[in-house]
PyMOL Python script that loads the backbone (N, CA, C, O; Angstrom):
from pymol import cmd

cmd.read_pdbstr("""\
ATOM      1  N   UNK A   1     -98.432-119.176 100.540  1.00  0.00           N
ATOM      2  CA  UNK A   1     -97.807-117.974 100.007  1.00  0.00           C
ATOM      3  C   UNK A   1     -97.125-118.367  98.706  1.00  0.00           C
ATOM      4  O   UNK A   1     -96.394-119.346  98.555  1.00  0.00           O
ATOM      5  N   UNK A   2     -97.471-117.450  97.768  1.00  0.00           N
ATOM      6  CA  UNK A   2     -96.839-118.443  96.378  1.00  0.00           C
ATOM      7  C   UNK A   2     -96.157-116.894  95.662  1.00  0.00           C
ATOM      8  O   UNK A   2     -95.317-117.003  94.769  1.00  0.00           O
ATOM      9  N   UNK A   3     -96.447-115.980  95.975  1.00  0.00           N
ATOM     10  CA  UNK A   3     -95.562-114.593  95.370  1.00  0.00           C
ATOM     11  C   UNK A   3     -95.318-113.417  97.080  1.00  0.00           C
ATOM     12  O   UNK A   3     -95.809-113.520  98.204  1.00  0.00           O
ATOM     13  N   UNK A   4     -94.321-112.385  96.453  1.00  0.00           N
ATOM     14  CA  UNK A   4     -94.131-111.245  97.200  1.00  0.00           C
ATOM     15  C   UNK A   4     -93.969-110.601  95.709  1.00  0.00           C
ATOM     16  O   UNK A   4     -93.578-111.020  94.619  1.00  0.00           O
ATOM     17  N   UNK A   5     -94.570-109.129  96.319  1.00  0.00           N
ATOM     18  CA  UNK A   5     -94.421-108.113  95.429  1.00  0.00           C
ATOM     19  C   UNK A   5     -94.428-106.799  96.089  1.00  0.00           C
ATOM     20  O   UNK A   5     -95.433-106.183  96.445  1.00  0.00           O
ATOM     21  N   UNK A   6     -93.455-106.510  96.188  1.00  0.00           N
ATOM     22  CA  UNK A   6     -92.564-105.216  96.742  1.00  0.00           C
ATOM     23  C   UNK A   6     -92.695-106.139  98.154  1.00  0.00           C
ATOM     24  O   UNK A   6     -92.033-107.174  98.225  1.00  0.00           O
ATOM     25  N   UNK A   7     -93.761-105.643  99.523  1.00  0.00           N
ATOM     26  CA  UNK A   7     -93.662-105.744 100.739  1.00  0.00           C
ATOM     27  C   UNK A   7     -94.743-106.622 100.621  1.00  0.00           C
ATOM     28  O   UNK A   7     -95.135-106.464 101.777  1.00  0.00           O
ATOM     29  N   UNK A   8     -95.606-107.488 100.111  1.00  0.00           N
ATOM     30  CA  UNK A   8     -97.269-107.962  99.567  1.00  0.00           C
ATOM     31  C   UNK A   8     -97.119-109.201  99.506  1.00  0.00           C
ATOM     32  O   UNK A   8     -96.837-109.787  98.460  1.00  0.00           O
ATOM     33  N   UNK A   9     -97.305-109.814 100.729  1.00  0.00           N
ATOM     34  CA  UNK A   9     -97.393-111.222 100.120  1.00  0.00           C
ATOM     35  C   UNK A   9     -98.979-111.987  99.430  1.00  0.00           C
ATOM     36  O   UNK A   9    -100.162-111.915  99.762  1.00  0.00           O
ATOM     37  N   UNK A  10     -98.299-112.635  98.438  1.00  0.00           N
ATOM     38  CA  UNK A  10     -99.813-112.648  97.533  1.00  0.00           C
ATOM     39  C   UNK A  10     -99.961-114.374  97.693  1.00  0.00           C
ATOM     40  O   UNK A  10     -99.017-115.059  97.299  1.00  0.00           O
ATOM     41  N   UNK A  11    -101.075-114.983  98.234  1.00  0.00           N
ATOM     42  CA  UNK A  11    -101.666-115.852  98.554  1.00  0.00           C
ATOM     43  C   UNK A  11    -102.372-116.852  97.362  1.00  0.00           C
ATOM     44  O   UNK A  11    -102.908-116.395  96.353  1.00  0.00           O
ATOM     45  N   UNK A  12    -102.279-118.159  97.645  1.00  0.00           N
ATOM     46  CA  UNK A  12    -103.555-118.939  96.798  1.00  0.00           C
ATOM     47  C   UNK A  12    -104.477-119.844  97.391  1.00  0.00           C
ATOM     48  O   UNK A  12    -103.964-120.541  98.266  1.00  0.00           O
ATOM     49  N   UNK A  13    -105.147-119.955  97.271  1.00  0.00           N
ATOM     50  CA  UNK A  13    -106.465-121.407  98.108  1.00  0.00           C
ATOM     51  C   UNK A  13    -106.264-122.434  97.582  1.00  0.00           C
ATOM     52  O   UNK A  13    -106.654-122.433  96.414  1.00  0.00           O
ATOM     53  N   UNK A  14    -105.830-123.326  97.903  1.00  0.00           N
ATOM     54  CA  UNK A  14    -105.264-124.487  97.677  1.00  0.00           C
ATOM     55  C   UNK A  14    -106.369-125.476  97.891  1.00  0.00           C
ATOM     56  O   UNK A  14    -106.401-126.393  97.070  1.00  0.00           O
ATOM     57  N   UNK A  15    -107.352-125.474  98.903  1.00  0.00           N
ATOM     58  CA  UNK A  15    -108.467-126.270  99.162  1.00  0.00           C
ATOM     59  C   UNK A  15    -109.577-125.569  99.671  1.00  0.00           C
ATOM     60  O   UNK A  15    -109.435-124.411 100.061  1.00  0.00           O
ATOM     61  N   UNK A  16    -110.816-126.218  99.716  1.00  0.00           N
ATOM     62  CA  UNK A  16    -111.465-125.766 100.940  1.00  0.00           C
ATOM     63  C   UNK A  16    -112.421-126.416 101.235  1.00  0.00           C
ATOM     64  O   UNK A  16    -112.683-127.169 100.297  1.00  0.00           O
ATOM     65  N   UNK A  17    -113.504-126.605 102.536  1.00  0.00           N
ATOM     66  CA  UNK A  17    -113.966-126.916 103.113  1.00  0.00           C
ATOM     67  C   UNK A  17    -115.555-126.204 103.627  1.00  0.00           C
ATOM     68  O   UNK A  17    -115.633-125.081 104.125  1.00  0.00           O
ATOM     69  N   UNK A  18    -116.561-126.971 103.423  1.00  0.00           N
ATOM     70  CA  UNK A  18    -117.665-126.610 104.308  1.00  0.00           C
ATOM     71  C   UNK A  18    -117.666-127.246 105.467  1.00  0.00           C
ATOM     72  O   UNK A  18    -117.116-128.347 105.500  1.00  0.00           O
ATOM     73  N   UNK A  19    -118.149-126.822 106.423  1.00  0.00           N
ATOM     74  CA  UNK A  19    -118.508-126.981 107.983  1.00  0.00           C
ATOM     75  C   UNK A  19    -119.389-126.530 108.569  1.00  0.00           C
ATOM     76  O   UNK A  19    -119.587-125.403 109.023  1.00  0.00           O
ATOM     77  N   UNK A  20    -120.142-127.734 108.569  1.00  0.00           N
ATOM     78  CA  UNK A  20    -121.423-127.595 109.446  1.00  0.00           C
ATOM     79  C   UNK A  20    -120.803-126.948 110.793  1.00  0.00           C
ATOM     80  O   UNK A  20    -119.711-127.250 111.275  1.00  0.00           O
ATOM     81  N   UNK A  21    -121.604-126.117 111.240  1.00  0.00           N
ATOM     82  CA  UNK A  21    -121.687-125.386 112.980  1.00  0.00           C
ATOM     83  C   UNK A  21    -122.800-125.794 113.425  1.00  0.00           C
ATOM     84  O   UNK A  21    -123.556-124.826 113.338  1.00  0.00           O
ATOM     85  N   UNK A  22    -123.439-126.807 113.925  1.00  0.00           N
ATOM     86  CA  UNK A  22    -124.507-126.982 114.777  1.00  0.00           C
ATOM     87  C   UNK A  22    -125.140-125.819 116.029  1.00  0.00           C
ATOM     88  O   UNK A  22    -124.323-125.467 116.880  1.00  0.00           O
ATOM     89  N   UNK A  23    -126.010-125.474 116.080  1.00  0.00           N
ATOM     90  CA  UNK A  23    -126.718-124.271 116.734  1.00  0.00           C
ATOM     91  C   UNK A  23    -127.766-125.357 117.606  1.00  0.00           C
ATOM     92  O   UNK A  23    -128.258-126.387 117.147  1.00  0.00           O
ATOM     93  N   UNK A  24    -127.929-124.857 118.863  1.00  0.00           N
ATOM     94  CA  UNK A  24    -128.895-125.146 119.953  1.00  0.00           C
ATOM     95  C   UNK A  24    -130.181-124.824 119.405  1.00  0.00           C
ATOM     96  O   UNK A  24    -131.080-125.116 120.194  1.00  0.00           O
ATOM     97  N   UNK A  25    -130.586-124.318 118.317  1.00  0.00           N
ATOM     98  CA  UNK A  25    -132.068-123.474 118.277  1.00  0.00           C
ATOM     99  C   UNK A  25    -132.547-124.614 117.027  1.00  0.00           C
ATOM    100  O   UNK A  25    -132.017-125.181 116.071  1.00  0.00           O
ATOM    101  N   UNK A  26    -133.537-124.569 117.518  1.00  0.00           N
ATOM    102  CA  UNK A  26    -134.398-125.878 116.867  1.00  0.00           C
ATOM    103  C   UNK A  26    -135.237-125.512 115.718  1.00  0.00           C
ATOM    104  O   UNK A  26    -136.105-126.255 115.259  1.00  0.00           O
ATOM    105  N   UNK A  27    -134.865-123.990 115.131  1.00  0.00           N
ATOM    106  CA  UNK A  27    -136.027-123.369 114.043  1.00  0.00           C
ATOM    107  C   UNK A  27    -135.656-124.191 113.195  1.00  0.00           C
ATOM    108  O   UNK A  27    -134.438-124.336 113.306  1.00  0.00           O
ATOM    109  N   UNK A  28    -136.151-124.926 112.252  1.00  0.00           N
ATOM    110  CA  UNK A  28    -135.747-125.232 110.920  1.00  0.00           C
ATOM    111  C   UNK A  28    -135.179-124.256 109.500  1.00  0.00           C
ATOM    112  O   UNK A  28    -135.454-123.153 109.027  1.00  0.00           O
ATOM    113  N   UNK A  29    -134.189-125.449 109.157  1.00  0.00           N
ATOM    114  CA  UNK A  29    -133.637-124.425 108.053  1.00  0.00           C
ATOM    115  C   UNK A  29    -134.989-123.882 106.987  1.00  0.00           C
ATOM    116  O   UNK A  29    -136.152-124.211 106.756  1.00  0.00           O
ATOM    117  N   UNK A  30    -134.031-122.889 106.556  1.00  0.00           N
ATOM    118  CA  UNK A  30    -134.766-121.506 105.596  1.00  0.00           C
ATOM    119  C   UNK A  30    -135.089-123.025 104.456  1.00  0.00           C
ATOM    120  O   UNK A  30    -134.610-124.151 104.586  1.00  0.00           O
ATOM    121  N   UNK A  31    -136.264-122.415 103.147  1.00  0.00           N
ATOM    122  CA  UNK A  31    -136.351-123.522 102.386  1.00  0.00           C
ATOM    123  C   UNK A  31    -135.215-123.290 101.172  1.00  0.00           C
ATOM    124  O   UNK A  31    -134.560-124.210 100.682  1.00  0.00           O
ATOM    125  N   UNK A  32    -135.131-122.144 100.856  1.00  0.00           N
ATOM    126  CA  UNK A  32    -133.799-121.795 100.158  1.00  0.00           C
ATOM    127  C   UNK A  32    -132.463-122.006 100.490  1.00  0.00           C
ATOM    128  O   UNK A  32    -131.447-121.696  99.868  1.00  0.00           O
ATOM    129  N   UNK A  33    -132.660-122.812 101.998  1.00  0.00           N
ATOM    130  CA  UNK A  33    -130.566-122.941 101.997  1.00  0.00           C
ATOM    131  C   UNK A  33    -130.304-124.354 101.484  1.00  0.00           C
ATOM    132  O   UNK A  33    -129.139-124.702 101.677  1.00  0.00           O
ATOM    133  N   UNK A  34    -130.926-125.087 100.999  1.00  0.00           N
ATOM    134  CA  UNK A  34    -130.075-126.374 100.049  1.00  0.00           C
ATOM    135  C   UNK A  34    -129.548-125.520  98.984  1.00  0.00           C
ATOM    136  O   UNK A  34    -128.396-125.768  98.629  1.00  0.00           O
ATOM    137  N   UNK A  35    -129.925-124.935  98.631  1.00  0.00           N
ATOM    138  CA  UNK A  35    -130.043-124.289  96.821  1.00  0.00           C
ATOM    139  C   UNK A  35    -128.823-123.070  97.512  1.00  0.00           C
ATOM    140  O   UNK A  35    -127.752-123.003  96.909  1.00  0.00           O
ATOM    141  N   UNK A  36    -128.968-122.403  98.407  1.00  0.00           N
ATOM    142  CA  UNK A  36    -127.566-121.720  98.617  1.00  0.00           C
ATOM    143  C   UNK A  36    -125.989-122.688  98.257  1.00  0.00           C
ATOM    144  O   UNK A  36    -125.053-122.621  97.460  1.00  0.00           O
ATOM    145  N   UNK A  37    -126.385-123.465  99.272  1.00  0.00           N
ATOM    146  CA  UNK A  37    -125.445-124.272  99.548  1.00  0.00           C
ATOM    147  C   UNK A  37    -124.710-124.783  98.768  1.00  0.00           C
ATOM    148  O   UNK A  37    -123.482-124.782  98.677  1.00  0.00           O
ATOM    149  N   UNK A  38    -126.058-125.564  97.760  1.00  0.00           N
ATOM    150  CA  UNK A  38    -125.434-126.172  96.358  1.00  0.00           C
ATOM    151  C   UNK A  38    -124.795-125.003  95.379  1.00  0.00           C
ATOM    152  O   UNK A  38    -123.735-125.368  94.870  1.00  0.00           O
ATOM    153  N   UNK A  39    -125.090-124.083  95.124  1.00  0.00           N
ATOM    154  CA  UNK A  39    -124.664-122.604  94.235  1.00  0.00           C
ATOM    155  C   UNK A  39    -122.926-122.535  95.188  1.00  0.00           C
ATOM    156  O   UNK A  39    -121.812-122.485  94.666  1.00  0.00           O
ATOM    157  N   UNK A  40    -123.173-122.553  96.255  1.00  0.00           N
ATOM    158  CA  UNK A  40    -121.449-122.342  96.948  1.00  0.00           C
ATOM    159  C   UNK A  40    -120.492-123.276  96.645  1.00  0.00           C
ATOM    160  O   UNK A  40    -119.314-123.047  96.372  1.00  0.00           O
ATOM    161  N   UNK A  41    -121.174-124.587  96.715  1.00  0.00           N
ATOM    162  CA  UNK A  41    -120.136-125.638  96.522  1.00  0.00           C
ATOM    163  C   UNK A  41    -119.669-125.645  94.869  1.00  0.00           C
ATOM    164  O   UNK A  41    -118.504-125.856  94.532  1.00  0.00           O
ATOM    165  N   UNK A  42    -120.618-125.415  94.041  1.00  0.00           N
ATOM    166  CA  UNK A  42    -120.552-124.978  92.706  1.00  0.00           C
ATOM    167  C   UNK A  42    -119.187-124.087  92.565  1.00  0.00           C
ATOM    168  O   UNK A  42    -118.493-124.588  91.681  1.00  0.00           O
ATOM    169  N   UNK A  43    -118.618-123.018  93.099  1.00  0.00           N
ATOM    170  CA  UNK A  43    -117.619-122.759  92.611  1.00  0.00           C
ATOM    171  C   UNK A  43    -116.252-123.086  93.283  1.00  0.00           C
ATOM    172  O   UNK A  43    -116.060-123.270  94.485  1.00  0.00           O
ATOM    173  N   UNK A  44    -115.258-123.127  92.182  1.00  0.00           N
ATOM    174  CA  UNK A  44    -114.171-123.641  92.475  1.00  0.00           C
ATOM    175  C   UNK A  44    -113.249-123.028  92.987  1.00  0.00           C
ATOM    176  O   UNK A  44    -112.225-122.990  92.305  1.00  0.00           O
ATOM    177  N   UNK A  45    -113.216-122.312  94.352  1.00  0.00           N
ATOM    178  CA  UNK A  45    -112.319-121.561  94.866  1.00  0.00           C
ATOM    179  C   UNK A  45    -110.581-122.398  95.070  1.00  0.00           C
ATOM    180  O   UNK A  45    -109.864-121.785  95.861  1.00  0.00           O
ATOM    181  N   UNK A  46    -110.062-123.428  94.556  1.00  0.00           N
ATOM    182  CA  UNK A  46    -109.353-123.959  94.370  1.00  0.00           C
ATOM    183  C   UNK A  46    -108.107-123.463  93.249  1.00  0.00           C
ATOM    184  O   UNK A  46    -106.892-123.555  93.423  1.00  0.00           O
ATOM    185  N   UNK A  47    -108.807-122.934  92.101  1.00  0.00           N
ATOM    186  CA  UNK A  47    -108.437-122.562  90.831  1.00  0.00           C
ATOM    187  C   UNK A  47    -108.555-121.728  90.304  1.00  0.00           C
ATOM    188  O   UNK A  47    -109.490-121.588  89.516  1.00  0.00           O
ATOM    189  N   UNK A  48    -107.339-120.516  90.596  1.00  0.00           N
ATOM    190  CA  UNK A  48    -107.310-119.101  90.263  1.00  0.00           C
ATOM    191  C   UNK A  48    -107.716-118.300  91.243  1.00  0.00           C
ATOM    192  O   UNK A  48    -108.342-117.249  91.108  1.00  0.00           O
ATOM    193  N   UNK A  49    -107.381-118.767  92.170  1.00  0.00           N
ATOM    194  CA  UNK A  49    -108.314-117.976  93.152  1.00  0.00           C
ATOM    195  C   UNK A  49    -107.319-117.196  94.169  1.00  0.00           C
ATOM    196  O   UNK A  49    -106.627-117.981  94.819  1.00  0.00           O
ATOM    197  N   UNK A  50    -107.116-115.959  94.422  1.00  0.00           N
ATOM    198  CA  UNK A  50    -105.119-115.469  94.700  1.00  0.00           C
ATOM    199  C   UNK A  50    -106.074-114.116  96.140  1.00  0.00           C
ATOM    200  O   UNK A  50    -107.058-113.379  96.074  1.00  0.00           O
ATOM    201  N   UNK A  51    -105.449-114.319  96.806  1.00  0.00           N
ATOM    202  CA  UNK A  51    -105.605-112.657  97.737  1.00  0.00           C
ATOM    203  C   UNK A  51    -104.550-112.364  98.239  1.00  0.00           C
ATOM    204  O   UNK A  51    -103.504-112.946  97.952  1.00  0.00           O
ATOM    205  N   UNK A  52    -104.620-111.584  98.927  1.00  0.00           N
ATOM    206  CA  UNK A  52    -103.583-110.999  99.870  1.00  0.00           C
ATOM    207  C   UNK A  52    -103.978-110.106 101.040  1.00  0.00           C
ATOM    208  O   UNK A  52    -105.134-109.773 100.778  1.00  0.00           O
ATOM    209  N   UNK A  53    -103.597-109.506 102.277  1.00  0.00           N
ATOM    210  CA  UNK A  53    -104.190-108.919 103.073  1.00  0.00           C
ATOM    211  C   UNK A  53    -103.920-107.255 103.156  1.00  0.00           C
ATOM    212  O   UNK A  53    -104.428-106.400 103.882  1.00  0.00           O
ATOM    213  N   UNK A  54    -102.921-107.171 102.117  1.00  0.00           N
ATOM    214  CA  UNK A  54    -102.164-105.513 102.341  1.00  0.00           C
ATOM    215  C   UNK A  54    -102.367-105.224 100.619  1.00  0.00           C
ATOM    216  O   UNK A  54    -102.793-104.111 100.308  1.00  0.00           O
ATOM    217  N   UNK A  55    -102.070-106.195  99.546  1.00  0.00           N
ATOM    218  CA  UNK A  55    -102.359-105.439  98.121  1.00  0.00           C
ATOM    219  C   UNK A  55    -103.589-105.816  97.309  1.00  0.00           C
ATOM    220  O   UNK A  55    -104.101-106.935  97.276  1.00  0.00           O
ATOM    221  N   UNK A  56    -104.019-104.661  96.619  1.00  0.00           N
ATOM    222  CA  UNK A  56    -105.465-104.795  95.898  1.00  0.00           C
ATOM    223  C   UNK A  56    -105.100-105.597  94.933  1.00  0.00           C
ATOM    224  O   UNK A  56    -104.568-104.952  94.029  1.00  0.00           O
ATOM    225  N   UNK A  57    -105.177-107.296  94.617  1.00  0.00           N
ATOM    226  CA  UNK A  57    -105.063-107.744  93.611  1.00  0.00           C
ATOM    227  C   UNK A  57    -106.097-107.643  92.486  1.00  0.00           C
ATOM    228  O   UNK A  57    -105.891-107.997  91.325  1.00  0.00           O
ATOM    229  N   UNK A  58    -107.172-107.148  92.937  1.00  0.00           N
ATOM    230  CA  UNK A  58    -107.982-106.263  91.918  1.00  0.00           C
ATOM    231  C   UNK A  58    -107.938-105.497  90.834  1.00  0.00           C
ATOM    232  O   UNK A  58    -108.557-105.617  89.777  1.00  0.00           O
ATOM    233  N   UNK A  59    -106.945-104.477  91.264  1.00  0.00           N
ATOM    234  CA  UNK A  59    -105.995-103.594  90.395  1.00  0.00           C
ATOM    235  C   UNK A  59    -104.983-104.363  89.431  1.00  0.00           C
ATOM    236  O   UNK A  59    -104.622-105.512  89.688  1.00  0.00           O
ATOM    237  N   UNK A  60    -104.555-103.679  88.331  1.00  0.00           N
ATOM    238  CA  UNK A  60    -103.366-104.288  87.560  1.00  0.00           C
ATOM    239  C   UNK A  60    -101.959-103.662  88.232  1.00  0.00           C
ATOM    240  O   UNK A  60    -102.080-102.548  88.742  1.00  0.00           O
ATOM    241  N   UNK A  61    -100.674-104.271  88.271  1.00  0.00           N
ATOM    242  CA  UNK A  61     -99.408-103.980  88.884  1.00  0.00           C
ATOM    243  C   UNK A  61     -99.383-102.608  88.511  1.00  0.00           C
ATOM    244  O   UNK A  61     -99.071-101.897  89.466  1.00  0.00           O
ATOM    245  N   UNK A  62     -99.688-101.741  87.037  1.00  0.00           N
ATOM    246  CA  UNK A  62     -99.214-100.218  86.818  1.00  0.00           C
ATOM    247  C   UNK A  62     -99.991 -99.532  87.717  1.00  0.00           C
ATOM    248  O   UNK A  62     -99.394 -98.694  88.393  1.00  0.00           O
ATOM    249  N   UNK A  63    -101.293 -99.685  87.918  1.00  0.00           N
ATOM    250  CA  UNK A  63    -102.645 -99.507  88.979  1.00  0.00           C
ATOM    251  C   UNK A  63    -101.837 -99.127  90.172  1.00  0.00           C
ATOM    252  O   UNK A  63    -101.474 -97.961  90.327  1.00  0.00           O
ATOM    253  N   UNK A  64    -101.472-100.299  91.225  1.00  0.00           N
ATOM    254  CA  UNK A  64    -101.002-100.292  92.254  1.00  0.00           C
ATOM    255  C   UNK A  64    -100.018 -99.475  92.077  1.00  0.00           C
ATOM    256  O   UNK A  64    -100.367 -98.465  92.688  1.00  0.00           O
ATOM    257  N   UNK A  65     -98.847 -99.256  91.547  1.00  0.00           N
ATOM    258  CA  UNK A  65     -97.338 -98.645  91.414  1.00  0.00           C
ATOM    259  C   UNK A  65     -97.263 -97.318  91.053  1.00  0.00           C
ATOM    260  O   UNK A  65     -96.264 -96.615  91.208  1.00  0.00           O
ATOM    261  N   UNK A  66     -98.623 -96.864  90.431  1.00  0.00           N
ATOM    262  CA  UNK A  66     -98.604 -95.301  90.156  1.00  0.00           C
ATOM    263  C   UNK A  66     -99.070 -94.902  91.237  1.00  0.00           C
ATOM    264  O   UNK A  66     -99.697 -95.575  92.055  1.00  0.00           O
ATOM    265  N   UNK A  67     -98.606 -93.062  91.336  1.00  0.00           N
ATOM    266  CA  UNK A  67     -98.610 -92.513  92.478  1.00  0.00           C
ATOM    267  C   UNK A  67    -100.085 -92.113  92.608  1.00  0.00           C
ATOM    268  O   UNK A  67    -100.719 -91.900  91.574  1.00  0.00           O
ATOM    269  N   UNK A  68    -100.660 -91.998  93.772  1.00  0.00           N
ATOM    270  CA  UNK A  68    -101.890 -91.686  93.793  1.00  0.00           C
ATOM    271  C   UNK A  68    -102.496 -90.351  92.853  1.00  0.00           C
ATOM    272  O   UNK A  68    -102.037 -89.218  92.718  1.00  0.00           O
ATOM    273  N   UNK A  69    -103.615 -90.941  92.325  1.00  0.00           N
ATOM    274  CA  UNK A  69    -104.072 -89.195  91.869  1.00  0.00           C
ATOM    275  C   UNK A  69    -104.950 -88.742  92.497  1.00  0.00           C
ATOM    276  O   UNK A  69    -105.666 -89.217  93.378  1.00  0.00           O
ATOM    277  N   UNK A  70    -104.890 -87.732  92.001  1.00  0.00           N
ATOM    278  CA  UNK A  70    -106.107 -86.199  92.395  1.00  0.00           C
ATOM    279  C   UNK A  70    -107.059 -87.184  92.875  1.00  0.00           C
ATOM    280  O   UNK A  70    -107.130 -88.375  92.570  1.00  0.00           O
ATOM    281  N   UNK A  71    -108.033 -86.273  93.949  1.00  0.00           N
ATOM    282  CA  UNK A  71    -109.563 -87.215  93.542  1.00  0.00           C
ATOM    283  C   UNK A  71    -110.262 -86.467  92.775  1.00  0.00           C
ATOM    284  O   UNK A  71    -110.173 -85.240  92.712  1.00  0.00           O
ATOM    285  N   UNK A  72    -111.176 -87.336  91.995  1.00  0.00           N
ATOM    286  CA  UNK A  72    -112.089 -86.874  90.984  1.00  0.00           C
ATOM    287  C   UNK A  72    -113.260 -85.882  91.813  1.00  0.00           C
ATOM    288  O   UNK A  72    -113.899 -85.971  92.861  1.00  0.00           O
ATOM    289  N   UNK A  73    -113.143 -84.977  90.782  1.00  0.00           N
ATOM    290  CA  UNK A  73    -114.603 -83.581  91.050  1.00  0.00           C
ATOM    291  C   UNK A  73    -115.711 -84.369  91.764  1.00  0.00           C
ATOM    292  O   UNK A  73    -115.904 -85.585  91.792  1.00  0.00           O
ATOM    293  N   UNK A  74    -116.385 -83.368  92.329  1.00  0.00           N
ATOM    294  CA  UNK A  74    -117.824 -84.062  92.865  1.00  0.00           C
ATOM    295  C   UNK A  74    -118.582 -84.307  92.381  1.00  0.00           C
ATOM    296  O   UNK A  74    -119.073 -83.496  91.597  1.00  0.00           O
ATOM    297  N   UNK A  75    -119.105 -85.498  92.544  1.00  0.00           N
ATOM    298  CA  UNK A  75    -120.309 -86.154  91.959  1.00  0.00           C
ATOM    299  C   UNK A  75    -121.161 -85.369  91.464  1.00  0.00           C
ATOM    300  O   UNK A  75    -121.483 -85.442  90.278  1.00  0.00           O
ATOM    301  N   UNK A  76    -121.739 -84.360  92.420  1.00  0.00           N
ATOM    302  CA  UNK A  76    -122.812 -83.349  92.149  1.00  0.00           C
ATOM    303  C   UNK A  76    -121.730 -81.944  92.929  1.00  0.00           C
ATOM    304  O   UNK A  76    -121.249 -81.870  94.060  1.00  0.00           O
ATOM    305  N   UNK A  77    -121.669 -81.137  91.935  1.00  0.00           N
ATOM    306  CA  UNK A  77    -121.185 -79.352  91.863  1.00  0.00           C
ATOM    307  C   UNK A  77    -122.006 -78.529  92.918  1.00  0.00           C
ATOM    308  O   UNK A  77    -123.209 -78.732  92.754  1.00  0.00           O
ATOM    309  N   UNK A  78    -121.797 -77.855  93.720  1.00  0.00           N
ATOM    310  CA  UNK A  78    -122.589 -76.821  94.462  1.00  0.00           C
ATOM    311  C   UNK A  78    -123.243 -76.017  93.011  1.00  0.00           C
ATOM    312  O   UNK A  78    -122.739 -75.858  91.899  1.00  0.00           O
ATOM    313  N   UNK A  79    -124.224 -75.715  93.425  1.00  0.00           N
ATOM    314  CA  UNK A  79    -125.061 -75.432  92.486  1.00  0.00           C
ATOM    315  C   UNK A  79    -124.897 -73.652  92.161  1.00  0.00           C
ATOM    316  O   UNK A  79    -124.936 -73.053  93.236  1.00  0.00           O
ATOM    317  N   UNK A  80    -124.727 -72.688  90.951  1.00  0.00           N
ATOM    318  CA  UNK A  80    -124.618 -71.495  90.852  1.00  0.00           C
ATOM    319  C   UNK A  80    -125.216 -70.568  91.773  1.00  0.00           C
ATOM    320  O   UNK A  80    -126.369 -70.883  92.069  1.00  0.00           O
ATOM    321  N   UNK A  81    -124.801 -69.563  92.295  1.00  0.00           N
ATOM    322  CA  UNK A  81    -125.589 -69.463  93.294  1.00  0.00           C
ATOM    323  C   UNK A  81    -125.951 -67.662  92.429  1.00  0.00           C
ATOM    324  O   UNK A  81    -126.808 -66.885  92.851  1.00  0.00           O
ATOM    325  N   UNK A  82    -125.284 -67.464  91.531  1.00  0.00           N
ATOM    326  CA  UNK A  82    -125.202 -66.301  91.072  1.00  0.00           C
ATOM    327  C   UNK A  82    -126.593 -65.318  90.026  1.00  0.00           C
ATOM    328  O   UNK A  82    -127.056 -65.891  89.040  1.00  0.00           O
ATOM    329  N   UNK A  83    -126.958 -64.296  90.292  1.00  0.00           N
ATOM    330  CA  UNK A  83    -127.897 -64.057  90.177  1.00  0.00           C
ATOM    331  C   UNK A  83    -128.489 -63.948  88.721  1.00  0.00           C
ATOM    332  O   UNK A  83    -128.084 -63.052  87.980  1.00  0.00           O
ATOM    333  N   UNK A  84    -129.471 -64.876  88.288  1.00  0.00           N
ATOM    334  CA  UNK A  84    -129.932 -64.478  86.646  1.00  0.00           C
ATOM    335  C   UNK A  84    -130.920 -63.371  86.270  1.00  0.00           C
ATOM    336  O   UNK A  84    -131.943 -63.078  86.887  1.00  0.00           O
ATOM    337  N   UNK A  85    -130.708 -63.119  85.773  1.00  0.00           N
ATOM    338  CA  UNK A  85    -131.691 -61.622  85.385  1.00  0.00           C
ATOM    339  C   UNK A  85    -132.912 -62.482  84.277  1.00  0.00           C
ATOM    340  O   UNK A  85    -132.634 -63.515  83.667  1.00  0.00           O
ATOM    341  N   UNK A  86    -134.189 -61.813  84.217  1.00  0.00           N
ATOM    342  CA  UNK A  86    -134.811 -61.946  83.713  1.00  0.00           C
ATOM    343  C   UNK A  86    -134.821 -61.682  82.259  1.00  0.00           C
ATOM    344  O   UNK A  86    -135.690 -62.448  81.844  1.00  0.00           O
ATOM    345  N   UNK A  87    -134.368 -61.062  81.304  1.00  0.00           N
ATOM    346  CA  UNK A  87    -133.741 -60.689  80.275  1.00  0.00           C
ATOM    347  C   UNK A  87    -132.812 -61.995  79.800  1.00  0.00           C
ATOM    348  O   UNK A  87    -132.917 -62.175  78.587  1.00  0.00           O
ATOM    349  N   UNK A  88    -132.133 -62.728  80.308  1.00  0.00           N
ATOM    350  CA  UNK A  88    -131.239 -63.847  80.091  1.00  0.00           C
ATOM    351  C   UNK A  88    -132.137 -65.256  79.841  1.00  0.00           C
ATOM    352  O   UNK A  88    -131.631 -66.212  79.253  1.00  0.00           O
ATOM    353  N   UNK A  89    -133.442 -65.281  80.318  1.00  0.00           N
ATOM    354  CA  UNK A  89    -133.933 -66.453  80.414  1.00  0.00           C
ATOM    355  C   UNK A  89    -135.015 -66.511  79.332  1.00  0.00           C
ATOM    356  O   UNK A  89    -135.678 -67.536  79.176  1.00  0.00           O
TER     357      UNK A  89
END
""", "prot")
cmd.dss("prot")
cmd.show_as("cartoon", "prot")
cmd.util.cbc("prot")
cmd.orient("prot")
């Protein structure tokens, strides 16, 4: 735990770890999971790396602290349902 903000405690990863889980089933690995594996270990979840379980650290602090708004109009409008005359078109 390395911050609070308001009620939020905001977290960092300090280390981490792969761990093999050994499985009873004898299929052989996929031919693509070295190359997963290596791509995972590739990043450095060590450095910069912050969560929390209750605030969107996603958002910027004004983000979080403003009051909710409206929700935005619908994607797609019910469509006119009102009658066009032939003369109009």
């Amino acid at each position: 735990k390395i911050a609070v903000i308001g009620s939020h405690s905001i977290y960092k990863i300090e280390d981490t770890a792969m761990i093999y889980i050994p499985s009873e089933s004898s299929k052989p690995l996929h031919p693509d999971e070295q190359r997963y594996v290596k791509m995972f270990l590739a990043i450095d979840l060590s450095t910069n790396f912050y969560y929390s379980y209750s605030y969107d650290v996603t958002h910027t602090l004004q983000m979080n602290m403003a009051p909710p708004r409206k929700l935005a109009p619908a994607l797609f409008p019910k469509p006119v349902t009102a009658a066009v005359h032939q003369s109009n078109i």
